[in-house]
C-alpha positions as CSV (number, residue, x, y, z in Angstrom):
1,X,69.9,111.4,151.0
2,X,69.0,115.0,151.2
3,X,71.3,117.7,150.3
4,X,70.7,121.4,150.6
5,X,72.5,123.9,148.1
6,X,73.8,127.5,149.3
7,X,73.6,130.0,146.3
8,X,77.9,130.5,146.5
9,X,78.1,126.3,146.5
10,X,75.9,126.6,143.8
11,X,77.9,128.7,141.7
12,X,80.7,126.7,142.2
13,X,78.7,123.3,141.6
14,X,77.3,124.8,138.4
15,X,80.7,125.0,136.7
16,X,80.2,120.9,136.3
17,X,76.8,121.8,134.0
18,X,78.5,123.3,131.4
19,X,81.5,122.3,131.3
20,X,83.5,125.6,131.8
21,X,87.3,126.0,131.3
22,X,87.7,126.1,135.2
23,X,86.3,122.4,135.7
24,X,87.2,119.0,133.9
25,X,84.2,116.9,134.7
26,X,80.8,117.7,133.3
27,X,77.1,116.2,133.8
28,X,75.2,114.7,131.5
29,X,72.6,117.5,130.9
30,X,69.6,115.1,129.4
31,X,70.0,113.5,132.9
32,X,71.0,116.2,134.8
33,X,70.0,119.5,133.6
34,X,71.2,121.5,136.3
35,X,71.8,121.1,140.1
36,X,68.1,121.3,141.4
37,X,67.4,118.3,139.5
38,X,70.5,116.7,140.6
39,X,69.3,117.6,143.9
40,X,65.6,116.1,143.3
41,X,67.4,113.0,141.9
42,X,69.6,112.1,145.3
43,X,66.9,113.0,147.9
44,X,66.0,109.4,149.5
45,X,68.6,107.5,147.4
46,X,71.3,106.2,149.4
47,X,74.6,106.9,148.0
48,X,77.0,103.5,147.4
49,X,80.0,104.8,149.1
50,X,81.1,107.2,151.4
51,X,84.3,108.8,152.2
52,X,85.4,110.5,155.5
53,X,87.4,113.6,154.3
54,X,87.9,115.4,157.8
55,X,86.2,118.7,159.3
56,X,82.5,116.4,159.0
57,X,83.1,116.7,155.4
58,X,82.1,113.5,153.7
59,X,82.2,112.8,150.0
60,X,78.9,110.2,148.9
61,X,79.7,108.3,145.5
62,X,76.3,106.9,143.7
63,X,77.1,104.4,140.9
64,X,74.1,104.2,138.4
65,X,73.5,101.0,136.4
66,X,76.1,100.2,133.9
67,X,75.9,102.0,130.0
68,X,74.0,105.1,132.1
69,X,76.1,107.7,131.4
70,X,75.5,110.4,133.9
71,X,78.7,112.3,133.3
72,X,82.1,112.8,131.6
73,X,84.9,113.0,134.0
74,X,88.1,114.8,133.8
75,X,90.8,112.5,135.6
76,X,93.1,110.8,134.3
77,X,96.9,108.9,135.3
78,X,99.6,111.7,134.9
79,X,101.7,108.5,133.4
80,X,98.9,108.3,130.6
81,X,99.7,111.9,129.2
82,X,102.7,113.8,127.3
83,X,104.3,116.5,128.9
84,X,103.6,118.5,125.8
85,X,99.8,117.6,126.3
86,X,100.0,119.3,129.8
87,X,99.5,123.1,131.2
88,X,99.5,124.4,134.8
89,X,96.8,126.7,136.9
90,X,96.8,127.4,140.3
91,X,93.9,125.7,142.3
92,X,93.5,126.3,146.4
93,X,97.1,128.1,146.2
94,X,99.0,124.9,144.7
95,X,99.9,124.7,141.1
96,X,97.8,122.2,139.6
97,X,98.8,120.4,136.1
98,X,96.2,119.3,133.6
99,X,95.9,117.9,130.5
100,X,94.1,118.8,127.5
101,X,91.9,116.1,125.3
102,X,89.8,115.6,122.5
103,X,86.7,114.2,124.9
104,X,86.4,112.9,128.1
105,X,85.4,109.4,129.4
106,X,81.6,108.5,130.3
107,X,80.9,107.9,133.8
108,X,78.3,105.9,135.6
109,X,79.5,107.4,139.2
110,X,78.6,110.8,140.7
111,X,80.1,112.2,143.8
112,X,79.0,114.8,146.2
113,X,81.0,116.6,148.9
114,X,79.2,117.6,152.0
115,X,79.2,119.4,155.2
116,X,77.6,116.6,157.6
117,X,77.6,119.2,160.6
118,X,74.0,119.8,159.9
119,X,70.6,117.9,158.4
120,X,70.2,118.4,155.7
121,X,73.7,117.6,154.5
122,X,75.1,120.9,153.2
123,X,76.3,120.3,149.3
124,X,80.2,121.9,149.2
125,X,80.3,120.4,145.7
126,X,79.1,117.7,143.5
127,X,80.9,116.2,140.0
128,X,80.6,113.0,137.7
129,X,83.1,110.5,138.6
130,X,84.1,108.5,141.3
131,X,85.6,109.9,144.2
132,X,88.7,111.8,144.4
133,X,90.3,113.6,147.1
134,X,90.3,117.5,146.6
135,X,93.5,119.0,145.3
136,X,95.7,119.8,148.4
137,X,95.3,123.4,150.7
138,X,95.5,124.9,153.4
139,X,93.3,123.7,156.1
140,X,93.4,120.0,155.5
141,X,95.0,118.3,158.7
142,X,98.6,116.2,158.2
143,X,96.9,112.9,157.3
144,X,94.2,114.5,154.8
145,X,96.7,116.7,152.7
146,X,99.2,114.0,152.5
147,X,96.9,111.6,151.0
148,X,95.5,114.4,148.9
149,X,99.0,114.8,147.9
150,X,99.9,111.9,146.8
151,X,96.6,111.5,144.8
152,X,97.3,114.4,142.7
153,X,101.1,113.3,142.0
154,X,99.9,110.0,140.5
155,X,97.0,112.3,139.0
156,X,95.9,115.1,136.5
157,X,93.0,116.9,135.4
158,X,91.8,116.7,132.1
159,X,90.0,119.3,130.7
160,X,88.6,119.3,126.9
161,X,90.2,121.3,124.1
């Protein structure tokens, strides 16, 4: 697949290459070094899966071979976690809980988020794990925020201490 990068998408991409406070998920940087090469990587790989999220937005999950570890993703079950573990920020206008950790899971899965209006597909974002619906906002239609909803209630982001 071929994805092109705006320079604002990249900024927001980047926060998953080195692991800053405002994103869970991080790449692993001895496979992914930064998001050119992530981009070098995908182009003419097919992903595994692929999502319809509305608005020609389409999120494409690529699983690589089992023990690769490509990532370390920040999701977990809200069940999982203590209250006392948790913290609040606001993401898209919605207060979002997290939770902190010691460390984050390894992850064989990679997702990317893209505009397919136009060719190439236009990367909105990209980030180790499988796929996840994005936190609820304004601008989703009925059906999109509702399952984004209900994703996130079940759901928390873990971020690293």
């Amino acid at each position: 697949m071929r994805y092109i990068l705006t320079e604002d998408s990249r900024v927001h991409v980047l926060r998953h290459f080195v692991g800053s406070a405002a994103s869970g998920s991080y790449f692993e940087t001895s496979i992914f070094p930064d998001p050119d090469t992530l981009l070098a990587v995908l182009e003419g790989i097919e992903p595994d899966k692929k999502h319809q999220q509305g608005q020609g937005l389409e999120a494409h999950v690529y699983c690589y071979p089992e023990g690769t570890v490509c990532g370390y993703v920040g999701l977990g079950k809200r069940m999982d976690y203590d209250k006392s573990e948790c913290d609040v920020e606001l993401r898209n206008g919605f207060v979002t809980p997290f939770a902190w950790v010691d460390s984050l899971l390894p992850t064989h899965f990679l997702t990317i988020i893209c505009d397919t209006h136009v060719l190439p597909y236009l990367m909105i974002t990209a980030f180790p794990g499988d796929y996840a619906p994005a936190f609820p906002h304004q601008g989703m239609d009925e059906v999109e925020f509702a399952v984004a909803e209900d994703f996130w209630q079940e759901h928390i982001l873990l971020k690293v201490r």
